[in-house]
KOLTIBA-222857 format. One line per 3 residues: number of its first residue (from 1); their letters; for each residue x, y, z of C-alpha. Coordinates in Angstrom, 2 decimals. Example, Ala and Ser with C-alpha at 12.3 -4.5 7.8 and 13.67 -1.06 7.14 Angstrom:
2
1) AS) 12.30:-4.50:7.80  13.67:-1.06:7.14
END
This chain:
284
1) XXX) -41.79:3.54:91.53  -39.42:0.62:90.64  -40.64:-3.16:91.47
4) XXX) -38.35:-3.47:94.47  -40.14:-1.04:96.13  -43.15:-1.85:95.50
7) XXX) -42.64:-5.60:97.12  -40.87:-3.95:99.97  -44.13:-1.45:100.64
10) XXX) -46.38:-4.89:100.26  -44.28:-6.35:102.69  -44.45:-4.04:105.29
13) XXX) -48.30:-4.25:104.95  -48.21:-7.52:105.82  -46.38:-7.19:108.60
16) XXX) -48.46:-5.12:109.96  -51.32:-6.47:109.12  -50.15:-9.39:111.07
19) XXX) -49.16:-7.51:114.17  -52.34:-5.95:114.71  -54.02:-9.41:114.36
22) XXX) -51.95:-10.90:116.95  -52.12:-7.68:119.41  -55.73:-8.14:119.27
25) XXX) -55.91:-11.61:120.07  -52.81:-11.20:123.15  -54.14:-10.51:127.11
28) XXX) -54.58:-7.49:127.73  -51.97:-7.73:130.55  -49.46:-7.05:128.12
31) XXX) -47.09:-8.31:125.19  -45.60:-11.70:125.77  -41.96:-12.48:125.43
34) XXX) -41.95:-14.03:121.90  -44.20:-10.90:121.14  -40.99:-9.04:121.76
37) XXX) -38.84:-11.59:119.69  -41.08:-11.31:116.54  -41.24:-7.64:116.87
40) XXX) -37.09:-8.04:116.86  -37.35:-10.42:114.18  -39.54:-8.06:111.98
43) XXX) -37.32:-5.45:112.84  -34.15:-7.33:111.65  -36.24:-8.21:108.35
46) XXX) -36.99:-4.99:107.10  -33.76:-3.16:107.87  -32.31:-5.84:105.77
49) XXX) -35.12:-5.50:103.15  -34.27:-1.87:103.17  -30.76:-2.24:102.76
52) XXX) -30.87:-4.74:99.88  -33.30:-2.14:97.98  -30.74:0.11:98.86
55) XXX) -28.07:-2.15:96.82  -30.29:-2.57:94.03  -30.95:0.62:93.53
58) XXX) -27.25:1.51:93.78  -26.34:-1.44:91.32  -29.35:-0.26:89.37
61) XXX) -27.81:3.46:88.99  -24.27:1.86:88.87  -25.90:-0.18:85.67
64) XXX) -27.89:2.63:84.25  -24.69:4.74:84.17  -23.05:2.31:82.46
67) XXX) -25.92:1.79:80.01  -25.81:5.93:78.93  -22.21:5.87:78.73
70) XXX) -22.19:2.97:76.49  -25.10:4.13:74.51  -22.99:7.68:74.17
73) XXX) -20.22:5.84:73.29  -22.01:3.36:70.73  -23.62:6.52:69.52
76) XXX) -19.86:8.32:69.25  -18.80:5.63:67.40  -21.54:5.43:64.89
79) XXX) -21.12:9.52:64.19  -17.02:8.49:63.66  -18.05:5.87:61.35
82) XXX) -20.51:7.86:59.60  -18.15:10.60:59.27  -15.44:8.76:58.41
85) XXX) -17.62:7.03:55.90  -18.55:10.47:54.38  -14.74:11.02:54.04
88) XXX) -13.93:8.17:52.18  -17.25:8.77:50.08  -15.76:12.22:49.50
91) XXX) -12.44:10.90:48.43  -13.58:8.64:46.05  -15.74:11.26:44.64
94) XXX) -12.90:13.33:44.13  -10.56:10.50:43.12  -13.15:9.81:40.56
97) XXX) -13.20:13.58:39.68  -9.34:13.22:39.17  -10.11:10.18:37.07
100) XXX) -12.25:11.92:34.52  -9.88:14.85:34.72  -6.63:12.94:33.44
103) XXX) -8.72:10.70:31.22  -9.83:14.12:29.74  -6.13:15.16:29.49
106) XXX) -4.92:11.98:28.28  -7.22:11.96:25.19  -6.32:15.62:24.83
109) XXX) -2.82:14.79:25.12  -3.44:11.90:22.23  -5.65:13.63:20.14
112) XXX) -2.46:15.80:20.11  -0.25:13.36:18.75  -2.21:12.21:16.39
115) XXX) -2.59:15.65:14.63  1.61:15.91:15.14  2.05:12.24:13.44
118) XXX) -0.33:13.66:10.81  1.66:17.46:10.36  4.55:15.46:10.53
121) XXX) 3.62:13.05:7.63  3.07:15.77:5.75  6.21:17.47:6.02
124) XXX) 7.58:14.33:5.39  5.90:13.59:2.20  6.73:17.44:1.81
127) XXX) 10.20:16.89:2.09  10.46:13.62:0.00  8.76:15.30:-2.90
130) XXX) 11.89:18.47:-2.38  14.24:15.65:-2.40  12.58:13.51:-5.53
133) XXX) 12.13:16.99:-7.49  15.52:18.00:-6.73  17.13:14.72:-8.02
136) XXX) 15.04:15.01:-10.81  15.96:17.87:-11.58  19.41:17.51:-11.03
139) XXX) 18.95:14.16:-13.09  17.59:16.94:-16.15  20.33:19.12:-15.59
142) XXX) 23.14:15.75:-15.80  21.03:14.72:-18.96  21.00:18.24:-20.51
145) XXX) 24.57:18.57:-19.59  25.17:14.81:-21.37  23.22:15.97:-24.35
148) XXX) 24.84:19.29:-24.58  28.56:17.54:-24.98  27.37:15.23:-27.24
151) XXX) 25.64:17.38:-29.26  28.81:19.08:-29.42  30.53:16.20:-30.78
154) XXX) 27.75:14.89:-32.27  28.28:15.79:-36.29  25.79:18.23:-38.02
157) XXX) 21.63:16.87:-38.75  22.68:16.85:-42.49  26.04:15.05:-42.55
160) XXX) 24.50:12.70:-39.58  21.22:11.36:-41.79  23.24:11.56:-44.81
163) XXX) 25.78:9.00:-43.67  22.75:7.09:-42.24  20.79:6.83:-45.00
166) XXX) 24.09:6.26:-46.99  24.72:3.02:-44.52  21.15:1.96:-44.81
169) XXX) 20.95:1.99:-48.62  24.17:0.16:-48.48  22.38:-2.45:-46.43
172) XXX) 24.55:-1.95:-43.20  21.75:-1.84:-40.90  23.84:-2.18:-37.60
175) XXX) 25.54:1.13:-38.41  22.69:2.46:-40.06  20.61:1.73:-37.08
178) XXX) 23.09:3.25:-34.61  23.12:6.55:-36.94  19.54:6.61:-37.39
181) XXX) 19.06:6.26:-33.60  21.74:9.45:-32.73  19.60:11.42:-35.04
184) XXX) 16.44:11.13:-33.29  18.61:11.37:-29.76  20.13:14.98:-30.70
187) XXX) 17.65:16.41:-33.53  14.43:15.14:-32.20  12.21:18.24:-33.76
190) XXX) 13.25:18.28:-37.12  11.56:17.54:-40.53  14.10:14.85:-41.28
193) XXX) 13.47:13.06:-37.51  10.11:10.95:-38.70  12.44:9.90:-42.02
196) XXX) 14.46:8.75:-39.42  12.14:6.93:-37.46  10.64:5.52:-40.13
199) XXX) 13.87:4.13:-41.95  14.51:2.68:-38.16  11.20:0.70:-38.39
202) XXX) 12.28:-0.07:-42.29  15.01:-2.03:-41.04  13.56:-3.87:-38.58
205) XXX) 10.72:-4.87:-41.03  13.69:-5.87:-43.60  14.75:-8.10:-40.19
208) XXX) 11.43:-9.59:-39.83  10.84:-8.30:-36.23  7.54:-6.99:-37.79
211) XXX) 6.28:-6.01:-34.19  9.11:-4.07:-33.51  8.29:-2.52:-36.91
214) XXX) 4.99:-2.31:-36.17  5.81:0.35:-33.00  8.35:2.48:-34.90
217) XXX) 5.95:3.01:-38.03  3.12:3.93:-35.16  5.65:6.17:-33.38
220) XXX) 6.00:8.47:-37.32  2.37:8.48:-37.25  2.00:9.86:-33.80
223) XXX) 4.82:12.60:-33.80  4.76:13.22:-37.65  1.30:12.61:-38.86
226) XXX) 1.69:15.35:-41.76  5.08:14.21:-43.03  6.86:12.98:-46.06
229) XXX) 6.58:9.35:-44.58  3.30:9.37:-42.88  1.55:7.19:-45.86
232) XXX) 4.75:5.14:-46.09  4.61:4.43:-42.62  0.72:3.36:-42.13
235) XXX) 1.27:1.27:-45.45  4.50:-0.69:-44.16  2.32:-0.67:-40.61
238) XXX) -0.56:-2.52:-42.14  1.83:-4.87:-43.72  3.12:-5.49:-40.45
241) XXX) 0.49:-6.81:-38.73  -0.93:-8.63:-41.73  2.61:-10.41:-40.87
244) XXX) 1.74:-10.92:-37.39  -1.52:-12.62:-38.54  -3.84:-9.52:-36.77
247) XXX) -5.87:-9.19:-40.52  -8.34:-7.08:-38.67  -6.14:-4.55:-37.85
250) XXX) -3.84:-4.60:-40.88  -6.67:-4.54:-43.22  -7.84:-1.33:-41.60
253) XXX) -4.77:0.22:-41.62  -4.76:-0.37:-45.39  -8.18:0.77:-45.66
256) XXX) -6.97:4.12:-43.60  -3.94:4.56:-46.63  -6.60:4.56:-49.41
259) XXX) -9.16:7.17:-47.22  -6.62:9.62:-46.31  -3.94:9.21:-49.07
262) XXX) -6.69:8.33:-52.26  -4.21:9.65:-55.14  -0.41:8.48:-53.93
265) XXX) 1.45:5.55:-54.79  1.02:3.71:-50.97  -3.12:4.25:-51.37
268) XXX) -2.35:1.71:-55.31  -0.18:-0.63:-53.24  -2.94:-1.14:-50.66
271) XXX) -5.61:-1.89:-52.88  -3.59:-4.35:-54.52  -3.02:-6.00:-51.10
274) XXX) -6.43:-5.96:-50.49  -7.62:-7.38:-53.82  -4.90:-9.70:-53.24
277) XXX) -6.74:-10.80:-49.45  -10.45:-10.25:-51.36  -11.36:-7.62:-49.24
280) XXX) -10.50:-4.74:-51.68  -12.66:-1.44:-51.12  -15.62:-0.67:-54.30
283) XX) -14.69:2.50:-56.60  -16.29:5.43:-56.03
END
């Protein structure tokens, strides 16, 4: 029961309550003509009584409805919301998913191109090593070719040193040089090519470039250590850098001569230099 209608049952007590008093205390000859008025009065009151808890309870079911349907409707919107919330959760989830998915196939993709810059590097470098080969050896084949026709009109090894060593006795070292020089360029492997290289170095001693000397004695000791000039050469070498004021190293090249060559005319000559410079080797 509702508070309107409990005030409206309290009422109606009290009227009542109040009637009876007053009945009892009226004659007994009946009611009076004001008793009729209040009755009217009373009447009056509680039809309106009744008809405004009527109204409230009408606005009170008017407002109630509107109360559910707002509630349904709050409550509709909060499921959309929700929903829609789980949506957009969703989507980023699978945005996210596509994220990591082209990230992973970008990486693959790059990892890719870094092994095809590195294949192709190597084909590359393949390729420039074809190309560098192949001018080299067409650069071989042009030389060969160049020292094939001037072999051919180069004159024979014999009449070639001959005239050399002809030019070079006759103290015309620019010829002799030149001739000396074509011998080694077209008849590099024979016995007479460390004469040649070693009259080469004579001359340039004789010139007083004794460093230049010094390299062209060295070069018939490195390519003809077991020739006819081998203890010529490491004599005239020593002598050489005893020129160029390195007394360490042409005193051991002296020293060398007299180990390796005791009983031949170049091992006398450099113990003579060495007396001569005090630092002679003892007899054994």
């Amino acid at each position: 029961m509702n508070r309107s209608a409990m005030k409206s049952n309290r009422l109606h007590a009290l009227l009542a309550l109040f009637l009876t008093l007053w009945m009892g205390l009226a004659p007994a000859y009946g009611a009076s003509k004001e008793m009729i008025q209040l009755q009217t009065q009373v009447d009056q009151l509680q039809q309106q009584m009744t008809q405004m808890n009527q109204s409230f309870n009408e606005r009170m079911g008017v407002m109630k409805n509107l109360v559910e349907k707002n509630t349904d409707a709050a409550n509709k919107v909060t499921a959309a919301i929700n929903d829609l919330q789980a949506v957009i959760t969703k989507q980023q989830q699978d945005r996210a998913g596509q994220i990591d998915q082209i990230s992973g196939q970008i990486q693959a993709l790059n990892d890719t191109m870094d092994e095809l810059k590195v294949r192709l590097a190597k084909v590359n470098k393949q390729l420039e090593d074809m190309q560098a080969a192949q001018q080299s050896l067409a650069a071989q084949q042009s030389q060969q070719q160049q020292q094939a026709q001037a072999m051919a009109q180069a004159p024979p090894p014999d009449v070639l040193y001959n005239n050399a060593l002809r030019d070079y006795n006759g103290a015309k070292n620019d010829l002799a040089t030149q001739e000396f020089t074509d011998y080694v360029k077209f008849y590099p492997n024979t016995d007479l090519a460390g004469n040649a290289y070693f009259y080469l170095a004579e001359i340039q001693f004789r010139a007083g470039n004794f460093k230049k000397a010094a390299e062209q004695y060295d070069l018939v000791l490195q390519n003809f250590p077991s020739g006819n000039k081998a203890a010529a050469a490491q004599l005239k070498k020593g002598y050489a850098l005893l020129e160029l004021g390195q007394a360490e190293e042409g005193t051991q090249e002296l020293k060398h001569v007299i180990q390796r060559y005791p009983r031949t005319n170049e091992a006398t000559q450099a113990r003579e230099r060495l007396r001569k410079a005090g630092t002679a080797p003892k007899n054994r």
